[in-house]
N, C-alpha and C positions, 0 to 999 in steps of 0.2 A: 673706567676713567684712567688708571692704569696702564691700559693698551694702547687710549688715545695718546696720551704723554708722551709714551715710549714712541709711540712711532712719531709724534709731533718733533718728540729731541732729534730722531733719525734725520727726518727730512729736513731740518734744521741746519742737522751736521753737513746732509748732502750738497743741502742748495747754498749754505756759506764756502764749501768747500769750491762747489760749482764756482761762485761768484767770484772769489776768491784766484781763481784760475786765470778767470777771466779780465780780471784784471791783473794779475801777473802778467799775461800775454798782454794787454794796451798797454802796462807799465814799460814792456823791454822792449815793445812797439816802437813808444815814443822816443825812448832810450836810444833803439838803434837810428830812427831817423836822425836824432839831433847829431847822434856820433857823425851819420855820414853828413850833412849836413857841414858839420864843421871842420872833416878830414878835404870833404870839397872846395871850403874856402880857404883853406890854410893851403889848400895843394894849390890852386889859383894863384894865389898872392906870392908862393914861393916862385913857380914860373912866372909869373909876372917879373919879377924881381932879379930873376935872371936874365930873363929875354929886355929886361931895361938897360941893363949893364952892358949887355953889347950884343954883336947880332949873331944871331941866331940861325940855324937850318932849321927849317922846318922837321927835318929826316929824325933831327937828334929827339922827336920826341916819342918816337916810334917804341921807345922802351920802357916808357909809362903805359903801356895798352895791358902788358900782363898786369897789373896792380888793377883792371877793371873800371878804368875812368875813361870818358871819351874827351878829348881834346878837339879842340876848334878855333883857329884864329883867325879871324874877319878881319877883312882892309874898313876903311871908315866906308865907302859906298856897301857895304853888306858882301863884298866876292870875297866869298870862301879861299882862305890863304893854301891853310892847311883843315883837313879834318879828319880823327882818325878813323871813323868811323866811314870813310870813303864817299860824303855829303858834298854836294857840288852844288845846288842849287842858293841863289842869293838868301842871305840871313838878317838884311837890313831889317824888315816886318818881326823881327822875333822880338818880344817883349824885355827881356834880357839884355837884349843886343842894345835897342833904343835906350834903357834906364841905363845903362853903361855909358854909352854914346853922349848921354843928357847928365847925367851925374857921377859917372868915374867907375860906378858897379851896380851890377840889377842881378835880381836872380826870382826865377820860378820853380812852378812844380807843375807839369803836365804831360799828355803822352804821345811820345816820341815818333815824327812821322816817319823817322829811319829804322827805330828799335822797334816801334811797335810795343812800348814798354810804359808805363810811367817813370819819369826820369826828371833829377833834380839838377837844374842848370844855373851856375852860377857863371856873370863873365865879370870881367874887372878892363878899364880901359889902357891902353898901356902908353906911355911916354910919345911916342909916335901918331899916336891917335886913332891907333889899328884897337881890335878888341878881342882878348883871351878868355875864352869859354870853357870851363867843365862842367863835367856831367857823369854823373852818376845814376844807373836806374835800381828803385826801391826792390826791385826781387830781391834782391841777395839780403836785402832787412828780412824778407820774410821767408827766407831758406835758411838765416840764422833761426829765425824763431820755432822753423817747423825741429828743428835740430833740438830745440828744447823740449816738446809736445812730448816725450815720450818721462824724463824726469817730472813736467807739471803733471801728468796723469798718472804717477808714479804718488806722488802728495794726494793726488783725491782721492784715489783709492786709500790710501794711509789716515788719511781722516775721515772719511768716511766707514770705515772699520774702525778707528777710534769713536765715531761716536757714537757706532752701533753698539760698542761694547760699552763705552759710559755710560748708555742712556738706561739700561736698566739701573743698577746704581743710583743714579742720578735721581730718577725718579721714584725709586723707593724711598731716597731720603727728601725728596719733596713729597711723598705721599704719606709718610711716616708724622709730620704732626695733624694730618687732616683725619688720618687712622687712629688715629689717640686720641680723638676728642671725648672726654667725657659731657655728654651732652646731659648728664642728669644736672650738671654742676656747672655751662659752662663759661661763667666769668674768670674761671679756674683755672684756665688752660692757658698754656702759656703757647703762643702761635704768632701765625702772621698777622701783621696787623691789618693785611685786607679783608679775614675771616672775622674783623669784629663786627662789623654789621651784621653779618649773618647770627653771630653768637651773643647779641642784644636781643635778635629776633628769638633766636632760640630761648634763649632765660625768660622773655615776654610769654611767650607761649607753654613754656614749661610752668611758669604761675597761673598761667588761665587753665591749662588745664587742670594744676593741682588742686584748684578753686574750684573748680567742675567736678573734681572726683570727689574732694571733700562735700558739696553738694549734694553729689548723687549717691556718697552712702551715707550721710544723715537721712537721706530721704527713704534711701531703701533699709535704713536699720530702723527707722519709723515704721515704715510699712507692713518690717519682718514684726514689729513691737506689735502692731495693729493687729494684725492676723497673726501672732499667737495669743493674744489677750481676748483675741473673738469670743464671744461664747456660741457663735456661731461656727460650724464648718466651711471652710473655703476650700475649694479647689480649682486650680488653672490648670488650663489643657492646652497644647499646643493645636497649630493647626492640623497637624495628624492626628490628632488627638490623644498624643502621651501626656503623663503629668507631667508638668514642669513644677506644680507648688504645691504642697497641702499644710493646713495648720495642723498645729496638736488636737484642737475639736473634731475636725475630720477625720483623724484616726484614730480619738477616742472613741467617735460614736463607730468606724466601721468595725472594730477590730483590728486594727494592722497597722503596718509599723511603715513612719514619711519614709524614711531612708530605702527601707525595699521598694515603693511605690513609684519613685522619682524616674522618669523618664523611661516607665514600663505602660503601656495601656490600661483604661480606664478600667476594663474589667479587671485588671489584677489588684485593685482595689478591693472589690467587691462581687462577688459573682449571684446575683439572684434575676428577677423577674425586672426588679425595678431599673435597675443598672443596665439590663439589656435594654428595656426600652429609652434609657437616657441616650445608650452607643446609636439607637438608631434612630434617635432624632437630631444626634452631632453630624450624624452621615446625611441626612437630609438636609442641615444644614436650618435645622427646627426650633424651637424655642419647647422647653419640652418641664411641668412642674408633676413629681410623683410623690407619693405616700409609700414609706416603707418601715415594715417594723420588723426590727432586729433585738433582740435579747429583753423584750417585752416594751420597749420603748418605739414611741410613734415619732419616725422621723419625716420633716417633709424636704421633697429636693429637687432644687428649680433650677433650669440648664438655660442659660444666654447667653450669645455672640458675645466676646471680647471686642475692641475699639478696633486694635490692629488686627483682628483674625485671631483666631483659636477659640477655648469658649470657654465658662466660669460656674464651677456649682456650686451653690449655694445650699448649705446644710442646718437644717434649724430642727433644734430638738422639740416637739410640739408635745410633747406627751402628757406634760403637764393640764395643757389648752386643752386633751383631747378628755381627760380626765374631768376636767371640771367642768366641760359639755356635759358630759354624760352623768353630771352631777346634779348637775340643772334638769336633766330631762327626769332623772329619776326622782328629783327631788319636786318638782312639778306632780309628777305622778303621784308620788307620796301626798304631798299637799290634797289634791283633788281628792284622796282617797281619805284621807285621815276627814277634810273637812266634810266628804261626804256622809259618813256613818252619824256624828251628832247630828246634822239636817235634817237627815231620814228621819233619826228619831223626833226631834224638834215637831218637822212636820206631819209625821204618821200621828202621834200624841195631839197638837192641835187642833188635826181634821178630825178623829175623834171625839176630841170636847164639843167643836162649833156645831158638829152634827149630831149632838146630844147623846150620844152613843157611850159615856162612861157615864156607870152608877153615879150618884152623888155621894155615896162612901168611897169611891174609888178614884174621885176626883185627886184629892190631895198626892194618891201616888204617881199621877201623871203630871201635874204640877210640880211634883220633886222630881221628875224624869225631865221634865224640859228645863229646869233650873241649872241642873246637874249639869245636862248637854250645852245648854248653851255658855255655864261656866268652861266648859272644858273646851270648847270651841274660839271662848274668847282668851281663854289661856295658848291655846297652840298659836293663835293669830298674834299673837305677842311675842309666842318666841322666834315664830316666823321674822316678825318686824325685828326682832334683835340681834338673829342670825344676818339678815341683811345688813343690817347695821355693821354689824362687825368684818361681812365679806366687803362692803366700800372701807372698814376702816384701814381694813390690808397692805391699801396701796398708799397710807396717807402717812403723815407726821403727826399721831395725837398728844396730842396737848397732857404732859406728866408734872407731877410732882410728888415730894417726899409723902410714903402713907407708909402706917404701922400695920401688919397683917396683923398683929391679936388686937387692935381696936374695930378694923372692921370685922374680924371673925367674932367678934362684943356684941358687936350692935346685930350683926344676921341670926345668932343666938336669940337675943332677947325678942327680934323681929318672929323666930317660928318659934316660942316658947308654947302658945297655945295650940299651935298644930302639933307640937310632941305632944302635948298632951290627950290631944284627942285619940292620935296613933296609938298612945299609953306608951311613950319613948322616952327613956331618961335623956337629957345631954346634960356630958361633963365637959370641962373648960378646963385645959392645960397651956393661958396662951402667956407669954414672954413677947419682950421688943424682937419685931422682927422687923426692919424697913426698908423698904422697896424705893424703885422708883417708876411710876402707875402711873396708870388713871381709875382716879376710886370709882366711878359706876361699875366699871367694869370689872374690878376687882371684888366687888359685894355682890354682882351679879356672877362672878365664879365661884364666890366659896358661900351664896344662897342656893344655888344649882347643886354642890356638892353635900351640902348639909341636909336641902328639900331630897333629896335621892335615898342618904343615907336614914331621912326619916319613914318613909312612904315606902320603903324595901326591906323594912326592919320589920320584926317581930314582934307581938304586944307581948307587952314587957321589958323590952329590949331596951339598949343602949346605944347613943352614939355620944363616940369622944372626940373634941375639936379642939385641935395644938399646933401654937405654933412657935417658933423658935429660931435662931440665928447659927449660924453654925461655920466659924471661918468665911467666907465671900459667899452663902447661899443662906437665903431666908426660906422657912419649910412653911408651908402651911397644909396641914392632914386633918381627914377627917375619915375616924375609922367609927363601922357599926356593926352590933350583931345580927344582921338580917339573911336575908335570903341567900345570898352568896351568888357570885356568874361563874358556870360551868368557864372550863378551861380552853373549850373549844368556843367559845364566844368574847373572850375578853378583848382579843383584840381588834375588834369590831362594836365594841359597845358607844366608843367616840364617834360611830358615823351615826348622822341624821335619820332617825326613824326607826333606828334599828333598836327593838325589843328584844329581849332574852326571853320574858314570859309576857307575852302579848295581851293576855287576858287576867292578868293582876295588874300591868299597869294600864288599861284602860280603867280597872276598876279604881286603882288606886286616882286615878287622872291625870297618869304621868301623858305627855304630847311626843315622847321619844326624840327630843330636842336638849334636853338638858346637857347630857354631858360630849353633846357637839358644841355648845355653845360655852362650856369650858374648856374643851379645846380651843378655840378659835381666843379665848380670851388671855391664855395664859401663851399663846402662838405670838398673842400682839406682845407681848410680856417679856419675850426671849425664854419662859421658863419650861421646864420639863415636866411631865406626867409620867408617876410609876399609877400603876395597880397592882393588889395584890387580892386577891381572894379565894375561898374555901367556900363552897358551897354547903346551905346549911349552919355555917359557922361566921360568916360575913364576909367583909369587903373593907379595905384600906384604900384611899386615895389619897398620895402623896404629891404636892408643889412644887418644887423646886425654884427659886428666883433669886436673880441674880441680886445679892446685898449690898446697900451703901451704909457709909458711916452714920 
């Protein structure tokens, strides 16, 4: 813009200087015409004025020819008196001659049949009635003027190098407040006042976009809020397929760190089996869902097209999911198995009685084999129903309120008092306020689990002690016995489903291998904690933990 300016100011300067010239020369044009002009009739009128005063020779005018005028004096019929230009033919027809003739003076401007010139003719009429003519031809106005041609072009050049030389200048300081706009700010600027439309528009636009930015990083400080809060893995891929994004789940689960990952390819992510087959279903341009397991965790990880191009993996920790599959399958199995063995017996004993095949002294002991079994059978179906119970109640909101853990540890006390005693089991009571905040089935359904365990695992003669107590923000509830004790290499596995330490004391005793799953799962709903302690031999301690209210 700059360059246009500069060379606009030039030709600016050139073509005023041009014009300028131009009429310099029509100004001294006009100038010189009117001089001659008026030298022609003042020299007319002065010979007039003499040749009226008396008479005249024609001869004596013969001395006016050097000053450049032509003299002509016509009789009134048009015959040429005198002429200095040596003209002979009649002059009556000349327009000049007539207006003189008719009104006392005429004069024109046309070209001359004797000079061959353009030539200005003035005549005046004279006392006698005769007519005096001069004449002057325009050359000599413009051999005056050519006389000047070399001073006017002496000026154009002198301005025209003056305004090649101003125009830089010139328009540096015309370019100087359009150079300084602050346009972050610009009602600010102090300029010309043509550039305030423009700098209306610009403040217009500099709000909409500020409103635009403001927008789109609410929107993208959301998004970034979104996926880091995922508890899913996200990753974005460009269309080449580098990262452009990962959350913090994505590089928890892969190992690795977003900052090195960012706009390096997908494998530098992760390099295994699964990953390769993601890269080459992004090359195919594929939709592509894999299973991979990394540091003992089942991840699964599903690759789709993005809206504009590029592509999106989805990262979900499933391990949990895959876990409690295989919980269900085993726990299935177990069911089938456990309820198989009393059946067998139920119905081996049976078939024997109806096909008369047991003594009739021997009757009564199969009678107490099918009683037994099918107690034990409708016992495990129970905890079965309870465990389920407890897996729906997982996901829910149950229903609590204030409970004392040593009133229900009272009443599950007094509820086995006759099964201690069959066992031959003292229980001692060491309980205090301890208060929760429960649901009571569920909490006499944990600490009758822990008490029935601590009975039927004990020793005849043995002990169990049930205590509970408050302790700063944690209500305890324990119940410790002298019984059998669990090896060290089993304890912490005695909380899953089915799992016996001594397989063939607790079928006898009638344990279902259910119990103390189902006080996991009770004190899980609870928020509370489970220690264990035990010494085989010497017994077993199982401690509560829950969290205390006032």
């Amino acid at each position: 813009m700059k360059k246009r300016i500069n060379r606009a100011l030039c030709l600016l300067g050139a073509a005023s200087a041009l014009v300028g010239s131009l009429l310099i020369f029509w100004v001294l044009q006009l100038n010189a015409t009117s001089q001659l002009h008026r030298t022609v009739r003042e020299t007319a009128t002065m010979l007039a004025g003499v040749i009226n005063a008396g008479s005249v020779d024609p001869k004596a005018f013969e001395e006016n020819k050097s000053n450049g005028l032509r003299l002509t004096w016509i009789g009134q019929d048009g015959t040429v008196l005198y002429d200095s230009a040596g003209a002979t033919e009649n002059h009556a027809g000349r327009p000049e001659v007539k207006a003189a003739l008719t009104s006392g003076a005429g004069e024109t401007t046309r070209l001359s049949d004797t000079l061959s010139q353009e030539t200005y003719y003035y005549a005046l009429r004279l006392s006698d009635g005769s007519v005096l003519r001069i004449s002057q031809t325009t050359g000599s106005v413009y051999g005056q003027l050519l006389n000047c041609v070399p001073y006017v072009l002496g000026i154009f050049v002198v301005v025209v190098a003056l305004a090649a030389l101003l125009a830089g200048p010139l328009t540096r300081k015309l370019m100087e407040p359009v150079q300084t706009l602050d346009v972050e700010k610009p009602m600010e600027n102090e300029t010309y006042d043509e550039l305030t439309p423009l700098l209306l528009r610009i403040d217009h636009q500099n709000r909409q976009l500020e409103n635009q930015m403001q927008t789109m990083q609410q929107m993208r400080d959301e998004l970034a809020n979104i996926m880091e809060n995922m508890t899913e893995g996200l990753i974005v891929l460009s269309k080449t397929g580098n990262i452009l994004s990962m959350n913090h789940s994505a590089a928890s689960m892969l190992d690795c760190k977003t900052e090195e990952c960012l706009g390096e390819p997908l494998l530098a992510a992760c390099r295994n089996e699964s990953f390769l087959k993601l890269a080459g279903a992004m090359r195919r341009k594929e939709t592509c869902r894999v299973q991979m397991n990394k540091d003992g965790r089942v991840i699964e990880i599903s690759l789709s097209p993005a809206l504009h191009g590029g592509n999106i993996l989805l990262l979900v920790d499933v391990t949990e999911e895959c876990v409690a599959e295989q919980m269900r399958r085993e726990f299935s199995a177990n069911v089938s198995h456990e309820l198989k063995t009393p059946l067998q017996t139920i119905s081996g004993s049976a078939e024997l009685l109806a096909n008369g095949m047991v003594q009739e002294q021997d009757k009564p002991r199969f009678y107490e084999n099918i009683l037994a079994e099918s107690s034990r059978m409708n016992a495990l179906i129970g905890d079965i129903i309870e465990l389920s119970k407890l897996d729906e109640a997982a996901g829910q909101q149950l229903p609590k309120e204030r409970v004392d853990l040593a009133e229900v540890a009272k009443d599950v006390v007094e509820s086995l008092q006759q099964k201690a005693q069959e066992h031959k089991v003292t229980i001692e009571q060491k309980l205090t306020c301890a208060p929760v905040e429960g649901t009571l089935t569920l909490l006499r359904e944990l600490a009758a689990n822990l008490c029935d365990n601590a009975i039927i695992y004990n020793q005849s003669g043995g002990k169990v002690e049930v205590s509970t107590w408050k302790k700063k923000d944690t209500s305890v509830l324990q119940v410790k016995d002298t019984g059998i004790g669990i090896p060290a290499q089993h304890q912490s596995r005695v909380f899953e489903r089915f799992y016996r330490v001594d397989k063939s004391h607790s079928r006898a005793s009638g344990g279902t291998g259910l119990g103390l799953s189902i006080v996991k799962h009770a004190a899980r709903l609870h928020n509370a904690d489970i220690r264990l302690e035990s010494v085989p031999g010497k017994g077993t301690t199982i401690t509560v933990l829950f969290p205390a209210i006032q």
